[in-house]
N, C-alpha and C positions, 0 to 999 in steps of 0.2 A: 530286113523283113520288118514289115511294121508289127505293133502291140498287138493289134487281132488277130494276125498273122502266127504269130507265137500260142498266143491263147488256143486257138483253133488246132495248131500242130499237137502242144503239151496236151488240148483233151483227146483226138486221134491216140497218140502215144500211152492214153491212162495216165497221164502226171496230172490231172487236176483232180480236187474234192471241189464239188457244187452244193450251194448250200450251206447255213448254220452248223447242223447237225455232225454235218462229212467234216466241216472245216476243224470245226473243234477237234472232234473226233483224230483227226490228223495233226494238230497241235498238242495235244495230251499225250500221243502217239511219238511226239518227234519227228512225225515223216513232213511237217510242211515246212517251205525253204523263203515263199514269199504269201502273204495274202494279200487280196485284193478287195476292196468295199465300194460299193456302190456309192456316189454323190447321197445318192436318196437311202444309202440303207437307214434305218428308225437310229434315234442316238442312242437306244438303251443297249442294243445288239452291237452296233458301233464302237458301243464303253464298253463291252462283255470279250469284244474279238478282241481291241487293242491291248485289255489288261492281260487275256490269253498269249498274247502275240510277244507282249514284254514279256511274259515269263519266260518266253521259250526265246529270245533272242532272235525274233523272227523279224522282219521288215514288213512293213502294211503298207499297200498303198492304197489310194483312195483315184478313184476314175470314174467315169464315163454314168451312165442311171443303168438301173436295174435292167432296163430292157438291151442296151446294148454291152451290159457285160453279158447278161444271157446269152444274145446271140452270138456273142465271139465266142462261147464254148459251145453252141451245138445246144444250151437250155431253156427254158423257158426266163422268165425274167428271172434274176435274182438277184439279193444283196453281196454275195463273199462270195471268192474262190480262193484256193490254195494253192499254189503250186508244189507240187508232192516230190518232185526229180529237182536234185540241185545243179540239174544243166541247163535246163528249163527255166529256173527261178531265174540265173544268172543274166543268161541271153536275154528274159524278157526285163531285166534290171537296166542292163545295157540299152534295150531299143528304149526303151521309157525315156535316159536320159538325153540321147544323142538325139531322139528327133522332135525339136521345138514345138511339129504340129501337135505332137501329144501333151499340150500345156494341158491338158482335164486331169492329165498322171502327176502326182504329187507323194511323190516313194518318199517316206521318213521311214526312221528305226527311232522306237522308244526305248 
């Protein structure tokens, strides 16, 4: 299954936070397993998720512009999403690396 393919399923499912607010929110919480940043999200919020993201031993990746992470969950545009289910995060870890068209996915762990 491809990377929008997963995204699209995890928000059907309820495993995604959409949004700054949600993602934090799910980071402070312990419930995020991977987040996701926009190419274009702003560098200050960018700096705000990743030092979030290190605290919590989380992985960040970075893809696609705000409008097409949007659309892979069902949102309007946005910068971050979460993935809140650690089966979810996995599977969409796996398709990121295994298929080369998804060179825009650039998964680190800080």
């Amino acid at each position: 299954m491809s990377v929008g393919g997963w995204l699209g399923l995890a928000r059907r499912a309820g495993a995604v936070a959409v949004g700054s607010a949600a993602v934090r929110e799910a980071l402070r919480a312990r419930r995020a397993y991977l987040v996701l940043l926009a190419t274009d999200a702003s560098a200050g919020q960018r700096q705000k998720l990743e030092v979030l993201s290190a605290r919590s031993s989380v992985p960040v990746g970075v893809c696609g512009d705000r409008a097409s992470l949007g659309a892979a969950v069902g949102a309007p545009p946005t910068a971050v999403v979460a993935l809140t289910r650690r089966s979810f995060a996995a599977k969409l870890l796996e398709a990121l690396r295994a298929d080369p068209r998804e060179n825009v996915f650039a998964v680190h762990r800080r």
